[in-house]
C-alpha positions as CSV (number, residue, x, y, z in Angstrom):
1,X,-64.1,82.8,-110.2
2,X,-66.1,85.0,-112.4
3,X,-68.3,87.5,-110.8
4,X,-71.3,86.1,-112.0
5,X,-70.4,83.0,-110.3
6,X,-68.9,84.9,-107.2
7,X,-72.5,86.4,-107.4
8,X,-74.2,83.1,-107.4
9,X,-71.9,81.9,-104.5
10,X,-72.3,84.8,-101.9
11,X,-76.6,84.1,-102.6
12,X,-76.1,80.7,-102.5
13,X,-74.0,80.7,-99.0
14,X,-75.9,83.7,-97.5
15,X,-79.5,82.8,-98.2
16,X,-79.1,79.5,-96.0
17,X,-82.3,80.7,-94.2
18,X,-84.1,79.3,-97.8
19,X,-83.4,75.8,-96.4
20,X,-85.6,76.3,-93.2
21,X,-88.5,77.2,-95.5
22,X,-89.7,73.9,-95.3
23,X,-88.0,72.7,-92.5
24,X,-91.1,72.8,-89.7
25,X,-92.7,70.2,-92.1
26,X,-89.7,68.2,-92.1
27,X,-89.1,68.3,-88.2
28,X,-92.6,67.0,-87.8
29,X,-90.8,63.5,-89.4
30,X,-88.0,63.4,-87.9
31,X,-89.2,61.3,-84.6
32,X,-91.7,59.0,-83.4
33,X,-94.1,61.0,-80.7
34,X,-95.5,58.8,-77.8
35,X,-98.9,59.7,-76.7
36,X,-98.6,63.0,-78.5
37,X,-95.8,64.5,-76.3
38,X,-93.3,66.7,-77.2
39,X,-89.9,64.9,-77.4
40,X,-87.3,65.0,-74.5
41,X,-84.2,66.0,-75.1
42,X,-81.2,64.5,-73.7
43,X,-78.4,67.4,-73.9
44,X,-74.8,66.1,-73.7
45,X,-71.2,67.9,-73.6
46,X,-68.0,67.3,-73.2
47,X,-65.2,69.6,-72.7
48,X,-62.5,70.1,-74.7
49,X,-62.8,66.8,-77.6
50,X,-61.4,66.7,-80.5
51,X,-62.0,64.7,-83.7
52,X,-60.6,61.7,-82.1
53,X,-63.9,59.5,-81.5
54,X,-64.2,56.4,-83.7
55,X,-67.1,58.0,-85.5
56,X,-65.0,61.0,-86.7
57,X,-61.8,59.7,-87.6
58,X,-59.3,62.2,-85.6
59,X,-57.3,59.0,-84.1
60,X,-57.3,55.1,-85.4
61,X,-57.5,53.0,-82.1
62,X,-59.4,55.1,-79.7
63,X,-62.0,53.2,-77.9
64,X,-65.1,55.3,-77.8
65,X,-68.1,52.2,-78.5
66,X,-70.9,54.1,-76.6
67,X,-70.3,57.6,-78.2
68,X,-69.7,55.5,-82.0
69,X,-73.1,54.1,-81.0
70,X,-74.7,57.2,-80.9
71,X,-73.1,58.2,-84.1
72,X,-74.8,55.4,-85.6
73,X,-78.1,56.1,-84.3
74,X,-78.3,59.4,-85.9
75,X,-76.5,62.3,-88.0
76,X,-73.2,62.7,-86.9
77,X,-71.7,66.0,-88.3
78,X,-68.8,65.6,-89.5
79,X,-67.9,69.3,-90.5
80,X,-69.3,71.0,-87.3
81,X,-67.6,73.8,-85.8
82,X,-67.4,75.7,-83.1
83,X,-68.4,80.1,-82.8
84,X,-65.3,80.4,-80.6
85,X,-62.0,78.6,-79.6
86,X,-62.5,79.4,-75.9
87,X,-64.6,77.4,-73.6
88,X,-66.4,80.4,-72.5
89,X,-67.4,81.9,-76.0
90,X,-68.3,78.9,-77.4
91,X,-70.8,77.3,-74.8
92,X,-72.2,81.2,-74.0
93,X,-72.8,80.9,-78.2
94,X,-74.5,78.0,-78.0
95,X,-76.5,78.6,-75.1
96,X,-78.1,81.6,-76.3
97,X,-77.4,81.0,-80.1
98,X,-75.5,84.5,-80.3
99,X,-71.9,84.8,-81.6
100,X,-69.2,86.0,-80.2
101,X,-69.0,88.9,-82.0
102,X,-72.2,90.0,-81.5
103,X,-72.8,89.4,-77.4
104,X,-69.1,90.2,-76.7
105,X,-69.0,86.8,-75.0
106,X,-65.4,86.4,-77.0
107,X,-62.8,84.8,-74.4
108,X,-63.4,82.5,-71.3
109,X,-66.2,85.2,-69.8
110,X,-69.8,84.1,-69.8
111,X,-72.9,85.7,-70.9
112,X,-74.8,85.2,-67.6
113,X,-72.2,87.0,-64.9
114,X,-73.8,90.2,-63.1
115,X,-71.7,92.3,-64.4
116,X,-71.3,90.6,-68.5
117,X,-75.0,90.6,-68.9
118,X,-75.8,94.3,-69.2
119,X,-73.3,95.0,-72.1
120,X,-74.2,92.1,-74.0
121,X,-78.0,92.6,-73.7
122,X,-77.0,96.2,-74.9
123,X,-74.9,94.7,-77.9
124,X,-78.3,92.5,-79.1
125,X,-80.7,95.0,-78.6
126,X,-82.5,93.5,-75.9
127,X,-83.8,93.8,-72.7
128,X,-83.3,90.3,-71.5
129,X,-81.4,87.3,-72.8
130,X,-82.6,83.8,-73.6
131,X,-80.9,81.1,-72.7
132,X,-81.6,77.3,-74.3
133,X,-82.7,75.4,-70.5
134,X,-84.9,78.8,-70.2
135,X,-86.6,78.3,-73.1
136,X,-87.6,74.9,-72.6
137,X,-88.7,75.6,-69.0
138,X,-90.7,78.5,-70.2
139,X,-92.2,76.0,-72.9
140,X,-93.6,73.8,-70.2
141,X,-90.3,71.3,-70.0
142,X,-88.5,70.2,-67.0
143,X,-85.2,71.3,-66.9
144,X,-82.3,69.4,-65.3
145,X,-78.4,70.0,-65.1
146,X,-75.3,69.2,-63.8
147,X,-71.5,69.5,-64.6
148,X,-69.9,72.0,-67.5
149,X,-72.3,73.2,-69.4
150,X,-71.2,77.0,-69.1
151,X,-68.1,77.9,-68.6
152,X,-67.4,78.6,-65.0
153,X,-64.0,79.6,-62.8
154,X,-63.3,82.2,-65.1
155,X,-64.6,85.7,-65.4
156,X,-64.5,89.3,-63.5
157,X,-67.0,89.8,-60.0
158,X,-68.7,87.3,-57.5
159,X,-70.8,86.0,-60.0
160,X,-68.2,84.3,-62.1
161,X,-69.8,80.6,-61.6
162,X,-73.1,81.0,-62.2
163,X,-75.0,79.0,-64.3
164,X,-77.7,80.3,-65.5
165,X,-80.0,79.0,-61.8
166,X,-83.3,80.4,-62.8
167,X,-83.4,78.0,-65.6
168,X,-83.3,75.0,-64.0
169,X,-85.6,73.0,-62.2
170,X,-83.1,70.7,-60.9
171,X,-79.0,71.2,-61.0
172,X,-76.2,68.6,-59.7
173,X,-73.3,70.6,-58.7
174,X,-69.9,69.3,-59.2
175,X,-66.7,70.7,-60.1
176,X,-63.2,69.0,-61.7
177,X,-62.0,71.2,-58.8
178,X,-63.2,69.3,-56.2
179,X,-60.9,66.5,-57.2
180,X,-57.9,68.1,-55.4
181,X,-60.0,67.8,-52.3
182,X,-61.4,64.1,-52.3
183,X,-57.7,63.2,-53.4
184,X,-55.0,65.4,-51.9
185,X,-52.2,63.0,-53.9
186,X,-53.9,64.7,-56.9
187,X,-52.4,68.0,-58.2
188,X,-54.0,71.2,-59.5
189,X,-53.3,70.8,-63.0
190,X,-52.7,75.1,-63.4
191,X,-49.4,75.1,-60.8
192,X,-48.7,71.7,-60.5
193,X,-49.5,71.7,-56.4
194,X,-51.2,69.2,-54.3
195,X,-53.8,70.1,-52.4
196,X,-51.7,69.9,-49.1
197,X,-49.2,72.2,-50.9
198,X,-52.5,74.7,-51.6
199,X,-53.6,74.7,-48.2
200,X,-49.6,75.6,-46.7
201,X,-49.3,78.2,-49.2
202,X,-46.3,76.5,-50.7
203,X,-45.2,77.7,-54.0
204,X,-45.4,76.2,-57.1
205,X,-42.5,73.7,-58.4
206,X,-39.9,74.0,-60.2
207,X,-41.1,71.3,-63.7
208,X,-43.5,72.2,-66.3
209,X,-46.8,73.3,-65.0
210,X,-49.6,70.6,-65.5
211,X,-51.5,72.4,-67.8
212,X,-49.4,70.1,-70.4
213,X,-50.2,67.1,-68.6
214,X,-46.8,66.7,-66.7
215,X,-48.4,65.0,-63.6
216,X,-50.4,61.9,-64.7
217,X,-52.2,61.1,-61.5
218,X,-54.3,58.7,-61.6
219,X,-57.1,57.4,-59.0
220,X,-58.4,53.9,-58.0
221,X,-61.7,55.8,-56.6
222,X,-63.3,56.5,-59.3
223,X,-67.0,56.7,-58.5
224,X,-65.9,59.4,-56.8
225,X,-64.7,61.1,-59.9
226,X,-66.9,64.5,-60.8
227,X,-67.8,62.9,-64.2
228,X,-68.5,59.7,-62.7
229,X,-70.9,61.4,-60.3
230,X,-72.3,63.2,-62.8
231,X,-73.5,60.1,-64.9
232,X,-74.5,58.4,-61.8
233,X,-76.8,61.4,-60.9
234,X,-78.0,61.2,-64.8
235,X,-78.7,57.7,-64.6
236,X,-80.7,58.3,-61.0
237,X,-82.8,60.6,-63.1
238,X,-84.4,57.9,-65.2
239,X,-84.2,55.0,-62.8
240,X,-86.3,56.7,-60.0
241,X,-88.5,58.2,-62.4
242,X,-87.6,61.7,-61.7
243,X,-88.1,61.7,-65.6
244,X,-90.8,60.4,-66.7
245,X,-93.6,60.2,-69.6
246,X,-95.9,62.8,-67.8
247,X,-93.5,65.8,-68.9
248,X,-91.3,66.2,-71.2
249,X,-87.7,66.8,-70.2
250,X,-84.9,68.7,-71.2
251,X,-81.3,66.9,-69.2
252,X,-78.3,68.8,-70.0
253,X,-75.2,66.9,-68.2
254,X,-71.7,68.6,-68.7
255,X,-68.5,65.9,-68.9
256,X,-65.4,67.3,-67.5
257,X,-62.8,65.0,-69.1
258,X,-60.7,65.1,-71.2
259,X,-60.0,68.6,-70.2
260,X,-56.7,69.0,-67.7
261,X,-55.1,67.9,-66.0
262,X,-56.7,64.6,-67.7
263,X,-56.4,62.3,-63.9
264,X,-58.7,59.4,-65.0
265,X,-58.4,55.9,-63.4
266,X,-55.4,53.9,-64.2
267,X,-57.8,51.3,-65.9
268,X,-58.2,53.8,-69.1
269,X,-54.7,54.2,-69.1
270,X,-54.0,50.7,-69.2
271,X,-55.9,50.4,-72.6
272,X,-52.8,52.7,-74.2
273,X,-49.9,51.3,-73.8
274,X,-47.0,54.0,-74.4
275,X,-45.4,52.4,-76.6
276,X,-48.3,52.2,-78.8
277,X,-49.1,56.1,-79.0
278,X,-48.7,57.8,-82.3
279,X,-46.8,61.0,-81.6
280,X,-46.5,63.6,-84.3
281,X,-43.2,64.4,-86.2
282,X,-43.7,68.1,-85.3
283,X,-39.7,68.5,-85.7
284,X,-40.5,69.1,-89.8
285,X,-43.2,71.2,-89.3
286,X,-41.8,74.9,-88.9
287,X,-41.7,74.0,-92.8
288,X,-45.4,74.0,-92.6
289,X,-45.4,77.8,-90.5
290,X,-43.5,79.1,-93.0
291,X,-46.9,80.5,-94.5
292,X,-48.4,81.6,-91.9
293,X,-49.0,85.7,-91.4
294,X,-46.9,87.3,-88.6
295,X,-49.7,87.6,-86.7
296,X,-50.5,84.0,-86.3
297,X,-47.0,83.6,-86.0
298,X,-46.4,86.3,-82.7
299,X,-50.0,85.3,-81.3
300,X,-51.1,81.7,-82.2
301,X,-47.7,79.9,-82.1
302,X,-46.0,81.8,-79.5
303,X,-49.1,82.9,-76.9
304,X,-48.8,84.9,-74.4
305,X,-50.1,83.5,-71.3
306,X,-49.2,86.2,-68.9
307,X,-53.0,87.3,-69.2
308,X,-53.5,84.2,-67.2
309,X,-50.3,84.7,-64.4
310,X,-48.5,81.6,-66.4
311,X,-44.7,81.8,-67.0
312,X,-42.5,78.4,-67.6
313,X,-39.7,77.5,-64.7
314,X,-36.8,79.6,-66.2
315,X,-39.2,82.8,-66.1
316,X,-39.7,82.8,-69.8
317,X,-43.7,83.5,-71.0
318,X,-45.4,80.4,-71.3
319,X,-46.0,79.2,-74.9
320,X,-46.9,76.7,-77.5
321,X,-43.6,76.5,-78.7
322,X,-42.0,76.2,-75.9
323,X,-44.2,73.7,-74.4
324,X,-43.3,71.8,-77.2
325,X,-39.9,72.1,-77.2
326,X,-39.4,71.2,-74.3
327,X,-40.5,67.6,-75.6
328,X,-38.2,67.2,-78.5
329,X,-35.9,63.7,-78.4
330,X,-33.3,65.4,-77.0
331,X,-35.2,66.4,-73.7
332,X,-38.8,64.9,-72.7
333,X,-40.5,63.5,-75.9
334,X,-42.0,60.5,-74.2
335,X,-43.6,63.7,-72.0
336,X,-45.6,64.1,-75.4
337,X,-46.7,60.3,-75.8
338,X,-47.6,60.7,-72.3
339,X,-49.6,63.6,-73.1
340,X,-51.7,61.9,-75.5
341,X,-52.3,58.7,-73.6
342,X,-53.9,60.5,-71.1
343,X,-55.7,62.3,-73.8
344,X,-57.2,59.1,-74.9
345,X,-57.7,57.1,-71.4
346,X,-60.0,60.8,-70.9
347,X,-61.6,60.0,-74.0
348,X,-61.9,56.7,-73.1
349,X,-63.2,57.3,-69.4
350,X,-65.7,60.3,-70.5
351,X,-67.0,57.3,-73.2
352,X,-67.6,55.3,-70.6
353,X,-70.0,57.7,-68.1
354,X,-71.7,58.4,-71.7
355,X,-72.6,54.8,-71.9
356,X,-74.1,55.0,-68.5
357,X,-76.2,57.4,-69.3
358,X,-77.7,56.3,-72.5
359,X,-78.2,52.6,-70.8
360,X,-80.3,54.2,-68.4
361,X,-82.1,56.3,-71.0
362,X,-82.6,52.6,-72.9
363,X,-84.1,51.0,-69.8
364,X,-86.5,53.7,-69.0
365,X,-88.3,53.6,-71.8
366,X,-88.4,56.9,-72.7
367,X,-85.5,56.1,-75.8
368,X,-88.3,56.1,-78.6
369,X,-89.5,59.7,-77.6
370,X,-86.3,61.3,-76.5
371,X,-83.8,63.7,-78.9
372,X,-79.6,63.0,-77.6
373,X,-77.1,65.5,-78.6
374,X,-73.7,65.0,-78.3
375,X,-71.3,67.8,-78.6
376,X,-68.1,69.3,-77.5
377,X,-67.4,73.2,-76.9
378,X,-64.0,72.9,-79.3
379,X,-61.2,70.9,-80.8
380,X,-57.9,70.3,-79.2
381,X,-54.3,70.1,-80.7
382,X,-52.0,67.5,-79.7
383,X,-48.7,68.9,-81.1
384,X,-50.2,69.6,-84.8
385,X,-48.7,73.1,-86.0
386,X,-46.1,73.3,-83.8
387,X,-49.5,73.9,-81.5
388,X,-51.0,72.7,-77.8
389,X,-55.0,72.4,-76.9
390,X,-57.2,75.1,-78.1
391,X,-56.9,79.1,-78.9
392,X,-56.5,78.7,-82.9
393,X,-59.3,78.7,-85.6
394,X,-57.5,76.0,-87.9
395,X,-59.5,72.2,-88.0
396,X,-58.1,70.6,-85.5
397,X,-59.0,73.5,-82.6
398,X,-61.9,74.4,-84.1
399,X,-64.2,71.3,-85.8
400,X,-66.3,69.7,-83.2
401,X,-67.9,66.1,-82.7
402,X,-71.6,66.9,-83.1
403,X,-74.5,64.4,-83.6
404,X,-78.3,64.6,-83.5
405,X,-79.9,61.6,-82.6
406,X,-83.9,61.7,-83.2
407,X,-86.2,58.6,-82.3
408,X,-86.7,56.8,-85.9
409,X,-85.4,59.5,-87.6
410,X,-82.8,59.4,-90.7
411,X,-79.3,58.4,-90.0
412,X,-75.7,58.9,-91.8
413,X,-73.0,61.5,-91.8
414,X,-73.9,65.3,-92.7
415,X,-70.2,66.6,-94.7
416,X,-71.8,70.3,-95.0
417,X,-70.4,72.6,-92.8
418,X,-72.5,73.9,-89.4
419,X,-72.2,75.5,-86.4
420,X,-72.6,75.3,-82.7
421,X,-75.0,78.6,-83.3
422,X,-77.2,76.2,-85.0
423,X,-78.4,73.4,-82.0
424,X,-80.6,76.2,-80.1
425,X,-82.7,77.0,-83.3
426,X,-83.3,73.4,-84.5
427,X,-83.5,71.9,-81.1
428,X,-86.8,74.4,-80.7
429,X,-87.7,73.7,-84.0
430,X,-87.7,70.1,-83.7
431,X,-89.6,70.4,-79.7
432,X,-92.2,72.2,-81.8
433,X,-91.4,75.4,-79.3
434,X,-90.6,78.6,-81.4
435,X,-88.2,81.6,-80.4
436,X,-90.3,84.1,-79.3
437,X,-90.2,87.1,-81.4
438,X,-88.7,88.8,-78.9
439,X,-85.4,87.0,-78.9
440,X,-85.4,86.1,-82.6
441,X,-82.9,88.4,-83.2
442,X,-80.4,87.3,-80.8
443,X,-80.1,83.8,-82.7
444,X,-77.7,84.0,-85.3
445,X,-77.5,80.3,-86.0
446,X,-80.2,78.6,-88.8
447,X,-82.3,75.1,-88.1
448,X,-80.6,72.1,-89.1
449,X,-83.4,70.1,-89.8
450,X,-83.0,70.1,-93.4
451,X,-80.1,68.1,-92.3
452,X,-81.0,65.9,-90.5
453,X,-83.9,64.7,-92.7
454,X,-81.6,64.7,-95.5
455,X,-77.6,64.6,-94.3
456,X,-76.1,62.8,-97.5
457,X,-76.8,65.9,-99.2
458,X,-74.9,68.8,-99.9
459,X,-75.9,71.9,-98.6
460,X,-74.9,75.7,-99.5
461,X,-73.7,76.4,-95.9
462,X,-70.8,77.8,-93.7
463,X,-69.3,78.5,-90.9
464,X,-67.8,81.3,-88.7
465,X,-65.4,81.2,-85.9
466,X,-64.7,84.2,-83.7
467,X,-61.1,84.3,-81.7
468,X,-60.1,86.6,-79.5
469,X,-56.3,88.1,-78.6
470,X,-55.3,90.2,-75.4
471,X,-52.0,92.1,-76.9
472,X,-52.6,94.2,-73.7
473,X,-54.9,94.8,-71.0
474,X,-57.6,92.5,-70.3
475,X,-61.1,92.1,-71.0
476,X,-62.8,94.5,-68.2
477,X,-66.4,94.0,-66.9
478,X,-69.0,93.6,-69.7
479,X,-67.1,93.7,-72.9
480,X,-63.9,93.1,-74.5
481,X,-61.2,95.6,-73.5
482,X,-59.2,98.0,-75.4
483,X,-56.3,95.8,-76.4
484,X,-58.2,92.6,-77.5
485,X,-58.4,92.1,-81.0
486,X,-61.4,90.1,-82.3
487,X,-61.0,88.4,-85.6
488,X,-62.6,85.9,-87.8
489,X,-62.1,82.6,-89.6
490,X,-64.9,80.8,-92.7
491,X,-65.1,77.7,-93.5
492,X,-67.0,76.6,-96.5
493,X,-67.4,73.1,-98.4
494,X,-64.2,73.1,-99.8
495,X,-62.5,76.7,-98.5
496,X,-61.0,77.6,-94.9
497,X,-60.3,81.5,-95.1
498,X,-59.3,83.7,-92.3
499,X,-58.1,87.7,-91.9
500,X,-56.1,88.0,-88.9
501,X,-55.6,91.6,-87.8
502,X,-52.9,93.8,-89.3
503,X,-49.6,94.4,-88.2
504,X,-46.9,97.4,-89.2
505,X,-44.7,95.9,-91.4
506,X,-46.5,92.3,-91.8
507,X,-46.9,91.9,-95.6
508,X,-49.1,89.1,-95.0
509,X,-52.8,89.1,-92.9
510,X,-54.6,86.0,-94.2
511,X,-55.1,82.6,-95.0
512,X,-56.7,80.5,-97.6
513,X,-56.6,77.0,-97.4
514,X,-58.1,74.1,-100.1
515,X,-59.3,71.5,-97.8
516,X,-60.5,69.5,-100.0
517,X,-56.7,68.8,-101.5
518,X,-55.1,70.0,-98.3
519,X,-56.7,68.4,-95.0
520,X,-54.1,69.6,-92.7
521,X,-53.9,73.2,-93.9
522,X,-50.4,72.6,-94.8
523,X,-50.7,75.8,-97.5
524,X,-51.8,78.9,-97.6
525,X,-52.5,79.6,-100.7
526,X,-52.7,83.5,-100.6
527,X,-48.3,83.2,-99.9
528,X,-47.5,80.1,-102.4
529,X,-50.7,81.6,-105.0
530,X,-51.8,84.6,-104.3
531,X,-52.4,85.7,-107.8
532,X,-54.3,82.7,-108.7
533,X,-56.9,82.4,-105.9
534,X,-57.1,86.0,-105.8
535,X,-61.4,85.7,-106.7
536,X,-61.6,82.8,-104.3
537,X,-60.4,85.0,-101.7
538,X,-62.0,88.2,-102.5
539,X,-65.5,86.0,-102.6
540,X,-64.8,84.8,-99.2
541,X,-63.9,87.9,-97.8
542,X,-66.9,89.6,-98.8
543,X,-69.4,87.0,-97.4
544,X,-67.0,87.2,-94.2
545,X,-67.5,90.4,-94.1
546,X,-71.2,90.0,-94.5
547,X,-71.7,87.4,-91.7
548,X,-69.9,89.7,-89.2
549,X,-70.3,93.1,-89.8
């Protein structure tokens, strides 16, 4: 790449902000008003999905109809991604539009705990921090909420639930946690105990904690089910007109599953037979980790989950390898099929509540003025890379099912890559309800409405995705402690490129991947090529640099 053209790249990619120019223009089109109301906006999560929906391709066979349906119905993103691999960082990101980075929100702590806020208010400069159901209520909205949408269970002081009260004017509580207690058969998925076992104080047992999925419970109450409640409080919302034309609305509703432990009806299960599952042939690929830097090696193959009191039954330190191992032929590999059954029937079940929902948005009548957004907080690996769930900034942990569905407005598939910062931004933009200037400068995502008018084009854009690492100590009250190391991955059109910390000795600190002739980021290029791409990489460097200095 010749530095002119590195030039024209780094303008191109960092002056993004030129495709909002005409964007208010364009958000004015992009959905049929009724009466001259603002549009409602029908805010929907789910926790922990992957690319496996029908509508984005991650897993042939999974029967998602009512979240494909949605897909259809608008721009689905197919190159979305998240700020942060952690639950916590990425929904505090979106929520406020602030990356990780920035706020400090970089693990599974959230921005609005007593004791987080002050340091992250510090860290943008502000004296207060706005979050996305508080802007809307401040713009005359009602706001209504239930299930995930922040991260909660985690976090340092009393406050480690919250979620965000103030900025609702309604909130349906319910926890996955609560499932232990309606069902004492079922088993808390961190130590594998039953609730009776919880409430004698019994020890965990001896087989692999559930965190891998190694108690499939499954209940024939499931209306009782926290998701299941969740989308029968949604749907109560627009049957009994708690909703209604007179105001517009802002509905956030937070699906639990397919998070763990993934206990879903058997029903769901049924639909996956395990001898159908597609289980991947991770025995050849510590050919693929051969390229990987030390670090990723030490920190994203092998975690340490002693941060969070984990070790396996024979004492060792819990890890991805290991978990995996422990499912080769030779041991427990039908434990992996199993794993991704139940992976599916969650998908499966979590479609389902969807379907609920958006049935009763259908039959209100309030469809034709009403925004839906689907999106998950990250990806999740099923045995790829030698890897398990989330934690890593490679596709499969970090690329997101997001889609935008406006009243009337252009449909199709949007390729250019975006990020989870970007929903707060273009959500206001599109309610015709700007930032204050105030808080302008805690948004670091840009309006996608460009995109959505137009998402068959191609578009100049990127991505950034912030991970966190505790090599020691722990991330104390406000900000991230003194052994966390924070580090960065981009991912452009064609290029993924990450700089992982350095380590004494480690010859190697980065990775450059071609994903336009390499899907799976099966080689970095910087070990086979390092001389070859070495303009590619020093171009996406700088603008990494760039984006988070």
């Amino acid at each position: 790449m010749s530095r002119q053209t590195r030039r024209k790249f780094l303008k191109q990619a960092s002056g993004v902000a030129g495709l909002a120019a005409t964007s208010s223009f364009i958000g004015t089109k992009l959905f049929a008003q009724t009466s001259g109301q603002r549009p409602n906006i029908l805010f929907i999560s789910v926790d922990d999905l992957n690319d496996y929906p029908g509508a984005f391709g991650g897993y042939h066979g999974v029967l998602t109809p009512n979240m494909d349906r949605l897909a259809r119905e608008g721009v689905a993103f197919q190159r979305a991604y998240c700020a942060g691999p952690y639950c916590g960082a990425s929904r505090s990101s979106l929520m406020t539009g602030a990356a990780p980075h920035r706020s400090g929100i970089v693990g599974n702590y959230h921005i609005l705990s007593d004791d987080m806020k002050p340091a992250a208010m510090q860290r943008l400069g502000q004296t207060s921090i706005l979050t996305l159901p508080a802007h809307f209520k401040a713009a005359g909205y009602k706001t209504l909420g239930g299930g995930k949408l922040y991260h909660a269970g985690f976090g340092h002081g009393a406050n480690n639930v919250t979620r965000d009260e103030s900025s609702w004017d309604m909130w349906f509580n319910t926890s996955f946690n609560e499932i232990a207690h309606a069902f004492p058969g079922v088993r808390n998925f961190r130590d594998n105990r039953t609730a009776a076992q919880l409430n004698a104080g019994e020890g965990a047992p001896g087989d692999l904690p559930s965190m891998i999925g190694a108690d499939y419970n499954t209940l024939d109450q499931e209306n009782m089910t926290p998701d299941k409640l969740l989308a029968k409080w949604g749907t109560e919302q627009f049957m009994t007109g708690a909703v209604n034309a007179s105001q517009p609305f802002f509905m956030g509703l937070g699906f639990y599953r397919p998070h763990i432990g993934m206990f879903v009806p058997q029903r769901f299960y049924d639909m996956y037979p395990l001898e159908s599952i597609r289980v991947p042939d991770f025995r050849g690929q510590l050919e693929d980790l051969r390229d990987l830097p030390e670090y990723a090696l030490r920190y994203l193959i092998n975690m340490d989950w002693t941060a969070y009191g984990k070790r396996m039954p024979d004492g060792s330190i819990s890890s991805d390898h290991y978990l995996l191992q422990a499912m080769l032929a030779k041991q427990n590999r039908s434990g992996h099929a199993q794993a991704i059954q139940a992976y599916l029937a969650s998908i499966t079940y979590v479609d389902e509540c969807i379907g609920q929902v958006l049935a009763a948005l259908d039959r209100s009548g309030l469809r034709q003025n009403t925004i839906v957004v689907l999106w998950s907080d990250h990806g999740w690996f099923l045995g790829e890379k030698l890897s398990w769930q989330k934690f890593k900034m490679w596709e499969k942990a970090s690329r997101v099912p997001l889609v935008i569905s406006t009243p009337n407005g252009p449909r199709g598939n949007c390729y250019s890559p975006v990020s989870l910062l970007d929903v707060f931004p273009t959500l206001a933009e599109l309610a015709h309800a700007p930032i204050p200037d105030a808080y302008k400068r805690q948004i670091d995502g840009r309006s996608l409405t460009s995109h959505l008018a137009n998402p068959g084009a191609e578009y100049s854009t990127y991505a950034v995705t912030t991970q966190s690492i505790l090599r020691s100590g722990d991330l104390g009250p406000g900000q991230p402690g003194p052994g966390t190391d924070i580090f960065h991955s981009l991912r452009t059109n064609r290029w993924r490129y990450t700089k992982y910390p350095d380590l004494p000795g480690a010859a190697l600190s980065e990775e450059l991947y071609d994903l336009r002739n390499d899907p799976g980021e099966t080689r970095n290029l910087l070990f086979w090529e390092p001389d070859r791409h070495a303009d590619v990489r020093a171009t996406l460097a700088e603008l990494l640099r760039r984006r988070t200095s």
